[in-house]
C-alpha positions in Angstrom: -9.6 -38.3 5.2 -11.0 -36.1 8.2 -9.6 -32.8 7.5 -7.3 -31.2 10.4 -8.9 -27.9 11.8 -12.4 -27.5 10.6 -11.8 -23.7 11.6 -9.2 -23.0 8.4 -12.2 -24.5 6.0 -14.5 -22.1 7.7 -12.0 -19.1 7.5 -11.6 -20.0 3.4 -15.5 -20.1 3.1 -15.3 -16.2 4.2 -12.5 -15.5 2.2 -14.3 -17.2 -0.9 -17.6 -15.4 0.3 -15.4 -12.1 -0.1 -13.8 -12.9 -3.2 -17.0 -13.9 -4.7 -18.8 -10.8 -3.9 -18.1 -6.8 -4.1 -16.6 -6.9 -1.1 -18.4 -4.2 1.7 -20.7 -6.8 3.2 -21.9 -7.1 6.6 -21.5 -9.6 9.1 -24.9 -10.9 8.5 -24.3 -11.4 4.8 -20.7 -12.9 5.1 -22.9 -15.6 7.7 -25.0 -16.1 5.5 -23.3 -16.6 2.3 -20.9 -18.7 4.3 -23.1 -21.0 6.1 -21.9 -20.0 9.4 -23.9 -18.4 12.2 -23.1 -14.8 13.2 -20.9 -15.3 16.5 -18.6 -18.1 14.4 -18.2 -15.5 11.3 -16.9 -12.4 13.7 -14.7 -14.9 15.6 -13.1 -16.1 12.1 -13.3 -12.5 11.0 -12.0 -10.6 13.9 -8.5 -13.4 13.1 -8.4 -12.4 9.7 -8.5 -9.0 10.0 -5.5 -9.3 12.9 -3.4 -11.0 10.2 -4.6 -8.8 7.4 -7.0 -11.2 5.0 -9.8 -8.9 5.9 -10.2 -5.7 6.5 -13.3 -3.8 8.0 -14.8 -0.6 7.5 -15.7 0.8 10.8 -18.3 4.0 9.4 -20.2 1.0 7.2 -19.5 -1.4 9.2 -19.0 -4.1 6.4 -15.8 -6.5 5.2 -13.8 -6.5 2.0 -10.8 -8.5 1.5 -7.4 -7.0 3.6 -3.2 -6.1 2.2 -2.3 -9.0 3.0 -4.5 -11.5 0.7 -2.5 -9.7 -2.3 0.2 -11.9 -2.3 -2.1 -14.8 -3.1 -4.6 -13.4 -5.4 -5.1 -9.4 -7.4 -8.4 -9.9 -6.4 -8.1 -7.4 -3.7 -7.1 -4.7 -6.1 -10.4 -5.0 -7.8 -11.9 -4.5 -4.6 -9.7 -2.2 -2.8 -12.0 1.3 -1.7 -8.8 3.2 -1.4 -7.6 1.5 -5.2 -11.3 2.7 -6.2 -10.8 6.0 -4.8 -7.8 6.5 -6.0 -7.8 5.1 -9.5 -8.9 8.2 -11.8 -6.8 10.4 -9.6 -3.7 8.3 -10.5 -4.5 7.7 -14.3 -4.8 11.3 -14.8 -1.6 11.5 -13.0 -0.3 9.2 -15.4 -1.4 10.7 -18.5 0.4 13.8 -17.4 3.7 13.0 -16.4 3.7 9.6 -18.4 5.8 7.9 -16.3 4.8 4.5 -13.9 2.7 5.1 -10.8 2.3 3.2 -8.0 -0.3 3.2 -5.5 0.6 1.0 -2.2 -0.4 0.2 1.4 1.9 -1.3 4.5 1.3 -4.7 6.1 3.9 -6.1 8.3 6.6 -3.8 8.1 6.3 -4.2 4.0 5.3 -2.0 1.5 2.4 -4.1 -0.9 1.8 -3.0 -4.5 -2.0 -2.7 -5.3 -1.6 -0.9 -8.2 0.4 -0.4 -11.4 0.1 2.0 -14.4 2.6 1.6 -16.9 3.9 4.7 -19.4 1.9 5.4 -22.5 4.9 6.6 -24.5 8.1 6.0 -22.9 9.9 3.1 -23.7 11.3 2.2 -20.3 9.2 -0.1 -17.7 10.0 -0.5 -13.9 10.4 -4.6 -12.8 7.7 -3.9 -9.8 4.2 -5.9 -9.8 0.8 -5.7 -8.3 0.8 -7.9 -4.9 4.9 -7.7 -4.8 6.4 -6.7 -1.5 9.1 -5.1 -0.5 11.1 -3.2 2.4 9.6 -0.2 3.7 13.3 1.4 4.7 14.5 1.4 0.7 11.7 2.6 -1.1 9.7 6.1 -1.4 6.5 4.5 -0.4 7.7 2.5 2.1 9.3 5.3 3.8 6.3 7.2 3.9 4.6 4.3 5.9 7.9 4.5 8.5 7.9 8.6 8.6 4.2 7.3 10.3 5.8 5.6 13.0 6.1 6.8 16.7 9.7 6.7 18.5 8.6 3.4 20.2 7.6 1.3 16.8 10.6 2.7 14.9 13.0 1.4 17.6 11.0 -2.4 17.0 11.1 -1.4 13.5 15.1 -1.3 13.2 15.5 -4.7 16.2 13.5 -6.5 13.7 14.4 -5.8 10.5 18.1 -5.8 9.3 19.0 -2.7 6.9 20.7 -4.4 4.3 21.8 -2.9 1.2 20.7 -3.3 -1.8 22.2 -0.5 -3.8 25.1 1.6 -2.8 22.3 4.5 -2.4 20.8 2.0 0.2 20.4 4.3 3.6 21.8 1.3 6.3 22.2 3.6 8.8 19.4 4.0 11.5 20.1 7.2 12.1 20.6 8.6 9.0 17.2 7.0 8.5 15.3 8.9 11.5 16.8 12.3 9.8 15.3 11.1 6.4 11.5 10.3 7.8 11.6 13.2 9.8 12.0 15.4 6.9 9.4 13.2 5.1 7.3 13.7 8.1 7.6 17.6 7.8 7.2 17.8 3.9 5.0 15.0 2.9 7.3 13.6 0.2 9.6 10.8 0.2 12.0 10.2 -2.5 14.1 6.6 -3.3 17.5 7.6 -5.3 18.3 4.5 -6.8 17.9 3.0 -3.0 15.8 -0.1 -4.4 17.1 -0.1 -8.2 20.0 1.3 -9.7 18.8 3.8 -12.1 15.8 4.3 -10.8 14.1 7.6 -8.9 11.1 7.5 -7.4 9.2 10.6 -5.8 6.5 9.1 -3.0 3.4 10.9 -1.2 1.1 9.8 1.5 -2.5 9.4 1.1 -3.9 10.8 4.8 -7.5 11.0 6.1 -8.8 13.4 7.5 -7.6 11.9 11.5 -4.7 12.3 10.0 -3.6 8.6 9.7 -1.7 6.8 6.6 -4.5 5.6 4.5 -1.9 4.5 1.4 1.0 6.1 -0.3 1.2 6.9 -4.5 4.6 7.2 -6.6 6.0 8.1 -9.5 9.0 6.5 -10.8 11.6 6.8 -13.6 15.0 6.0 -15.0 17.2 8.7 -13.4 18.3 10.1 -16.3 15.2 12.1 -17.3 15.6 13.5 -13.6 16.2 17.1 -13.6 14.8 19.7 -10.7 12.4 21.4 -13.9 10.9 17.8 -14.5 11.0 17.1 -10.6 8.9 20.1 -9.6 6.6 19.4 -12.6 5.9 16.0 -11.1 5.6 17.2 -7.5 3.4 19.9 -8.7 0.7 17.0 -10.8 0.9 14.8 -7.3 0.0 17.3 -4.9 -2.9 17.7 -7.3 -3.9 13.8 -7.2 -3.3 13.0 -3.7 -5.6 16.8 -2.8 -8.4 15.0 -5.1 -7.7 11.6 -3.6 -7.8 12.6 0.2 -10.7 14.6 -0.8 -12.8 11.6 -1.7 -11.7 9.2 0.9 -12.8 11.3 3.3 
């Protein structure tokens, strides 16, 4: 059987070449791993980085596999540079407050989950997963992600997607939400009160480089009984401490 649209065999043969690799490799490797001659692989890669497979690094110049491939594979969280960056920043984190971290990025008006740690001692475990997705409006990351919008992509942001409720913590209201990001916007820390999950509290930070763009967003999440504003500060205190390190070595 002659298969329909050679160019989607073509396309996988990059995203196999990425997979199969380190990722950062430039468009003369991904060619030639791939079989393909240089103008065909940035065709094929310029698409895949508009719908989010791939993702380029404009200082190196070279590919690694994008957000949006998470949902099919973890192999992007091996590969991830800001994952990499971030990852002894965040276990420390852990180890200090002991409670789950999450590190995420946006794609598509979602908030993706990259990566996980899970408590050391505690006995209670948050439902989330690497490569899940969900809203940006109900969770701490995800907010931090919207807080980064301008006037104009907010106002496609809320015709686009409906603000259901999933909790009765659940901000539905647009404009309530606008007063929420912009105080996110002018602290730098977002907070979900049971918005996603009843009984759950999350406290959310961006990751920024140094243009001042959202590279990622960490949080810290836990049953909302062990909230208190002692153990709260505590935690804010440890995160401005990661994401300082963090940003540090992105950029």
């Amino acid at each position: 059987m002659k298969p329909y649209g050679t160019v989607l065999i073509k396309a996988a043969k990059i995203l196999d070449c990425l997979a199969e690799t380190t990722g950062d490799i430039t468009l003369k490797q991904v060619a030639d791993l791939s079989g393909l001659t240089t103008s065909t692989a940035l065709k094929i890669l310029d698409t895949l980085i508009l719908i989010g497979y791939v993702t380029r690094n404009e200082k190196s110049k070279t590919y690694y596999l994008g957000p949006s491939i998470v949902k099919y594979s973890q192999v992007y969280s091996s590969n991830s540079m800001l994952k990499n960056i971030a990852e002894p920043s965040l276990e420390k984190l852990q180890l200090e407050v002991d409670e789950t971290i999450h590190l995420g990025m946006s794609n598509n008006n979602e908030l993706i989950y990259i990566d996980k740690l899970e408590p050391k001692e505690k006995s209670i475990y948050m439902s989330s997963k690497v490569g899940a997705r969900k809203p940006l409006y109900s969770t701490g990351m995800g907010k931090v992600f919207l807080s980064a919008y301008n006037d104009e992509e907010l106002e496609h942001y809320f015709k686009t997607v409906p603000l259901q409720a999933y909790t009765e913590n659940t901000i539905t209201n647009k404009f309530l939400m606008k007063k929420e990001l912009q105080k996110i916007k002018e602290t730098n820390i977002a907070y979900d009160d049971e918005e996603m999950e009843e009984d759950c509290y999350c406290i959310a930070m961006p990751i920024m480089t140094k243009q001042g763009r959202v590279e990622g967003a960490f949080s810290v999440s836990m049953p909302k009984f062990r909230v208190n504003e002692e153990f709260r500060n505590f935690v804010i205190d440890k995160m401005l401490e990661a994401k300082n390190t963090i940003e540090k070595n992105l950029n």
